[in-house]
N, C-alpha and C positions, 0 to 999 in steps of 0.2 A: 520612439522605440515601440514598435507594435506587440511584441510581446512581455511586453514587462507587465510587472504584478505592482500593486499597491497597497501599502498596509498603513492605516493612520491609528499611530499610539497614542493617544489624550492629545492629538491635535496636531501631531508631528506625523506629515507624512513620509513614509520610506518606501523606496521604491528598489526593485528585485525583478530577479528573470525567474520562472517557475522552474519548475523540477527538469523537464523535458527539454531545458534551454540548458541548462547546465550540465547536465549530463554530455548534450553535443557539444556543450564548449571545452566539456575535460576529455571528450574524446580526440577531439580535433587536434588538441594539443599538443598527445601521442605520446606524454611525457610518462614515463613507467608509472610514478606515484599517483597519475592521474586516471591511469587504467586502472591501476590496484583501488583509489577512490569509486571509482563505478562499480570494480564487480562487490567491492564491500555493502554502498549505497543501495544495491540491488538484492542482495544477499538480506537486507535490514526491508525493503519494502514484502518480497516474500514473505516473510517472515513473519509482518505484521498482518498481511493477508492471511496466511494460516493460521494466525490466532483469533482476528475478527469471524474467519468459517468454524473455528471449532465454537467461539461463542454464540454464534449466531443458530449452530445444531444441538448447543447444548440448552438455550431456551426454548427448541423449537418442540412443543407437546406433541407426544403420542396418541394417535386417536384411536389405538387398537389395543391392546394388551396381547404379550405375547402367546396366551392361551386361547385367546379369542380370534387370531390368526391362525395356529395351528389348529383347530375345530374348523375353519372354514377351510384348510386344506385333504382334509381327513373324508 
């Protein structure tokens, strides 16, 4: 199976299709509950994308101070 994923838990391996293989296989399938499963699954990776960019802007330091930018616009 050329795309399958593999995960070994203390010694037991399990084998899996990744995210982008099963997404095509619940679309393929065309079955209502399976569309409603993708736009939910999609709706949840969003989702966690925008919370990883507001974290990653909320640690990101200021190298200016807002006074010291408007002084250099003045």
């Amino acid at each position: 199976m050329p795309n399958m994923q593999q995960l070994d838990v203390n010694g037991l391996l399990i084998n899996y299709i990744g995210l982008g293989d099963f997404l095509k296989n619940k679309e393929a399938s065309g079955r209502i509950q399976d569309i409603a499963d993708i736009q939910e699954i999609k709706k949840d990776i969003d989702s966690q994308q925008k919370e990883k960019e507001n974290k990653t802007r909320a640690n990101y330091p200021l190298k200016h101070s807002l006074s010291t930018i408007t002084l250099h616009l003045i």
